[in-house]
N, C-alpha and C positions, 0 to 999 in steps of 0.2 A: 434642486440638484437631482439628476438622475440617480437612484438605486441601483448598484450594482446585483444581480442575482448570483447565487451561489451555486453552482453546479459541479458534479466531476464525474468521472466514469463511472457508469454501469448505474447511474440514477433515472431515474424515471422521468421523464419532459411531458409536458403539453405545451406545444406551438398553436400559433395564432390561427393558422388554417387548417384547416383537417387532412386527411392524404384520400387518394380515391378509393379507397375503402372505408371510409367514411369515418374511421378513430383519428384524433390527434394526437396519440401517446406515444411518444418514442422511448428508445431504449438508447443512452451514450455507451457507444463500443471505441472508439478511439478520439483520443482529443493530442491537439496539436497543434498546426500553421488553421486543418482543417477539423473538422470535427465529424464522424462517423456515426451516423444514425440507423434504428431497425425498428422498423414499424412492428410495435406491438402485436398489435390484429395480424396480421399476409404475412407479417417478418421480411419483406423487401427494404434491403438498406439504399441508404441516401448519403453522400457528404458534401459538406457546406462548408465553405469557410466562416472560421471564428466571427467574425463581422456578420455576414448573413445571419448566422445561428444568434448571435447574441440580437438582431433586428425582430425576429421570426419567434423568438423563446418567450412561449405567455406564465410559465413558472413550473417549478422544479414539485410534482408532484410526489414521488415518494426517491429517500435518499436511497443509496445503494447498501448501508449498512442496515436499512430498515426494512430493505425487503429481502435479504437473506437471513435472516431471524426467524422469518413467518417457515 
């Protein structure tokens, strides 16, 4: 059985492929139909539909309440 991952807004991703700035770590700024992304590194957003993202999502590296604590 496939595992569902757990993600929400304003958590921290790493995707399967990298972007051309050579980080894979996004940032989730909107979730919905589509889902809203911001490249860490450049800060160039992206959005995908929920389908794409949940294909593309290699796991949820830090959660959103975890990294406004730091």
């Amino acid at each position: 059985m496939v595992e569902k991952k757990e993600y929400g807004l304003g958590d921290l991703v790493q995707m399967k492929k990298p972007h051309a700035c050579g980080t894979n770590a996004w940032i989730i700024n909107r979730m919905g139909a589509d889902i809203k992304l911001t490249c860490s590194a450049c800060e160039r957003t992206i959005m995908l539909t929920r389908f794409n993202f949940d294909k593309r999502l290699k796991k949820v590296l830090e959660k959103a309440d975890e990294r406004k604590e730091d």
